[in-house]
C-alpha positions in Angstrom: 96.3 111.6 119.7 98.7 114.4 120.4 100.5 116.8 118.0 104.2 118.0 119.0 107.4 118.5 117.0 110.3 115.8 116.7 113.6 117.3 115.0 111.8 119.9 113.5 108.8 117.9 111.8 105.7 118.3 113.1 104.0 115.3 114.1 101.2 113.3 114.8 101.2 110.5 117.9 98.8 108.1 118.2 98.3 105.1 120.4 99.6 106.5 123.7 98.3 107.4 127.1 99.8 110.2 129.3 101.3 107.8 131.4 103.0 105.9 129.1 105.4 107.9 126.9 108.2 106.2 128.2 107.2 102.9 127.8 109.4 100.5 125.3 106.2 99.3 123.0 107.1 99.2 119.5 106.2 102.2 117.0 105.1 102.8 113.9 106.3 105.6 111.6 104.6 106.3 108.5 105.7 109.2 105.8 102.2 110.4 103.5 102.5 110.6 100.2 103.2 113.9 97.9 100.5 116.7 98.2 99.0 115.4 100.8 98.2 117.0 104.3 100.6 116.3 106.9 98.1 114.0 108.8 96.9 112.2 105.9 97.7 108.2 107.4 96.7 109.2 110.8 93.1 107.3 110.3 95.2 104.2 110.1 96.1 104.4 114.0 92.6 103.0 114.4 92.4 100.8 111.5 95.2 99.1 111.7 94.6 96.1 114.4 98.4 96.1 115.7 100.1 94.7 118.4 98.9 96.3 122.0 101.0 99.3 122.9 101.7 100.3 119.5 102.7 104.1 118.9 102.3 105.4 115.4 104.1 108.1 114.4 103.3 110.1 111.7 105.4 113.2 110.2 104.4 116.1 108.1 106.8 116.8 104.8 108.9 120.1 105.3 107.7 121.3 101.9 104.2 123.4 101.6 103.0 123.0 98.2 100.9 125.9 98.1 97.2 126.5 97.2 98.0 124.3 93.9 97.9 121.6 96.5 95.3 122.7 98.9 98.5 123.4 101.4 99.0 119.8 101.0 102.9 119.0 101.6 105.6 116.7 100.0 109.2 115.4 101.0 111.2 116.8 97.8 109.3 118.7 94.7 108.3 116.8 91.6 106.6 117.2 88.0 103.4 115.1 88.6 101.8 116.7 86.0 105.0 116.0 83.4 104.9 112.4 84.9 101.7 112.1 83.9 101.9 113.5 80.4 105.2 111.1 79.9 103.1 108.4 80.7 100.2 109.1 78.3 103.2 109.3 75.9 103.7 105.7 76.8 107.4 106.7 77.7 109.4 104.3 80.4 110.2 105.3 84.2 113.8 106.5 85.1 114.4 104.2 88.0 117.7 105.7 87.8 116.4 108.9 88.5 118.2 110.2 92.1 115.1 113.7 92.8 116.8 116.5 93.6 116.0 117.0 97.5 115.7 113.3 98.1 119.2 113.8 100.2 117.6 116.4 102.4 114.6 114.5 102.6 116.6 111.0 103.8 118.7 113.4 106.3 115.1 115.0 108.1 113.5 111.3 108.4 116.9 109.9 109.6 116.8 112.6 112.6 113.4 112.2 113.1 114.0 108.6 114.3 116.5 109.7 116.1 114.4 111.7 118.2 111.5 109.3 117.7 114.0 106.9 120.0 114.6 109.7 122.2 111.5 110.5 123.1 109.5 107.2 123.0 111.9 105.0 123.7 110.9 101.5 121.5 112.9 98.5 122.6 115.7 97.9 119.8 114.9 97.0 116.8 110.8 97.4 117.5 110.4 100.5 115.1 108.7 99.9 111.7 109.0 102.6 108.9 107.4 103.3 106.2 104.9 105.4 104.0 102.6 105.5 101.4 103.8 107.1 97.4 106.7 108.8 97.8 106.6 108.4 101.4 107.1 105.0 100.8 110.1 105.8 98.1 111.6 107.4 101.2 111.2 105.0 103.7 113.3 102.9 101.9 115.6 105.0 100.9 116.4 106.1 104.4 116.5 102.2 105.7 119.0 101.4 102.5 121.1 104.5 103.5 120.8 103.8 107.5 122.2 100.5 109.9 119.5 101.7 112.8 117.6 98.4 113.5 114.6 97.8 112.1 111.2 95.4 112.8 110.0 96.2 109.0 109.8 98.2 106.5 106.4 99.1 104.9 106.4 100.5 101.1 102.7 101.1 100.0 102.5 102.2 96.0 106.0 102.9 96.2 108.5 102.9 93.1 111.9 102.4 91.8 114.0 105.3 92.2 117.9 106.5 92.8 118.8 102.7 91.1 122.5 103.1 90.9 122.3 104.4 94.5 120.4 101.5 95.7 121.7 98.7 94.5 125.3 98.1 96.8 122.9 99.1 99.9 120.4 96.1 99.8 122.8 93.3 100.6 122.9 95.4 104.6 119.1 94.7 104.7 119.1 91.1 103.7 116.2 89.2 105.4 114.2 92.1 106.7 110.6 92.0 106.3 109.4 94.1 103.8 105.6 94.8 103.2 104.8 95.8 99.6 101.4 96.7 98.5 100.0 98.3 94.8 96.8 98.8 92.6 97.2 97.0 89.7 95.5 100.2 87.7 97.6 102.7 89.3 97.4 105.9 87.1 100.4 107.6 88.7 103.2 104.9 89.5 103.0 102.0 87.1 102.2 98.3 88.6 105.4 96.9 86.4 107.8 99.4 88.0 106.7 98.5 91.1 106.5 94.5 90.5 110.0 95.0 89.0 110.9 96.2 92.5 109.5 93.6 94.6 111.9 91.3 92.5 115.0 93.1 92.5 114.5 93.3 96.7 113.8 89.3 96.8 116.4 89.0 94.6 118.5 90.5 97.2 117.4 88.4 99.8 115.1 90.8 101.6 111.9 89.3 102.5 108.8 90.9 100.3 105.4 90.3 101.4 103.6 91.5 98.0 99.8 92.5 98.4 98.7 93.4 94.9 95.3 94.7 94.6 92.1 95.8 91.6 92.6 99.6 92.0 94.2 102.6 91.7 96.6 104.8 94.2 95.3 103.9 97.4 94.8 102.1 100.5 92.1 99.6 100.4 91.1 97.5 103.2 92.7 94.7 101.7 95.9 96.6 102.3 94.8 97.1 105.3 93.8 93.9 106.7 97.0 92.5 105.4 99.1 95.2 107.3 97.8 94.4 110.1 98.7 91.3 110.2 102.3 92.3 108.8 102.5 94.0 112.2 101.3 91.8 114.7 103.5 89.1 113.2 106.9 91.7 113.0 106.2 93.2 116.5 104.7 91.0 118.7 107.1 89.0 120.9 
């Protein structure tokens, strides 16, 4: 594991030797979820059973939230405590809803694979994004909004977001494999909003592997089990 800076992020590398930073094994970037310290998924390197020579990248949000959040960090700033009280009210999601920093946000990810390519050079199209929570929200707003190749896209207790926006850009990611996971009692982004996703992207042609699960917000070992297979079958060969 080492800890350097790709187009300004700092960032966490696991799965590499000294000797083999310029080798063309596939990589794996994954964006952590809002509040959450920059090297929140970096366990995963060693759950995750994925294909031999396997990089994971994993970036820390530009935003400090403060002591609120124990100096955890996010991608763009949000109201999780109105979300929550909205929710108690029993009031609906905006899927519509476009976060104000969410273009910033889509522009620092976008570079960082840029220099994620740069610096440890994965064949084409061997590069899986994606995140967890609003890391996941941006994963997949940067592949709607980008034409880099891509093995996979990974969206773990993501949700709908910036609608309008999305909808003309999934027909450019028709038949990429997309692995969707969520906790059937997740207090923070409904189950529904998310299910409604996973049929608006198969409805679009894009290939959703859907791992539901008994839980909340989280990464279970189901989840986990079933990425890594998700990963050996979209990286190996």
């Amino acid at each position: 594991m080492r800890e350097t800076t790709i187009a300004e992020l700092r960032v966490w590398i696991a799965g590499e030797t000294a000797g083999d930073r310029a080798d063309d094994g596939p990589t794996v970037v994954l964006l952590h979820g809002f509040g959450a310290p920059g090297n929140d998924l970096v366990s995963l390197s060693s759950a995750l059973d994925a294909p031999l020579r396997t990089r994971f990248v994993f970036p820390e949000g530009s935003i400090d939230m403060g002591n609120r959040y124990s100096g955890g960090r996010a991608w763009w700033r949000l109201d999780l405590e109105g979300r929550l009280r909205r929710q108690e009210r029993g009031e609906g999601q905006d899927i519509a809803e476009v976060p104000e920093g969410l273009p910033t946000a889509r522009a620092r990810v976008d570079a960082l694979l840029a220099g994620v390519e740069a610096e440890l050079h994965p064949a084409r199209g061997k590069i899986v994004l994606g995140g967890f929570s609003q890391g996941a929200m941006l994963a997949l707003d940067v592949a709607l909004h980008s034409t880099r190749a891509l093995a996979g896209l990974v969206l773990m207790s993501a949700t709908h977001i910036a609608a309008e926006q999305w909808a003309p850009r999934f027909e450019r990611r028709r038949g990429l494999p997309v692995f969707m996971s969520h906790g059937r009692e997740d207090p923070l982004l409904p189950f529904s909003v998310a299910d409604g996703l996973r049929e608006t992207l198969m409805a679009q042609g894009i290939a959703v592997e859907w791992v539901p699960f008994r839980g909340g917000h989280g990464i279970p070992q189901t989840v986990v089990d079933a990425l890594s297979a998700f990963l050996r079958r979209t990286l190996e060969g």
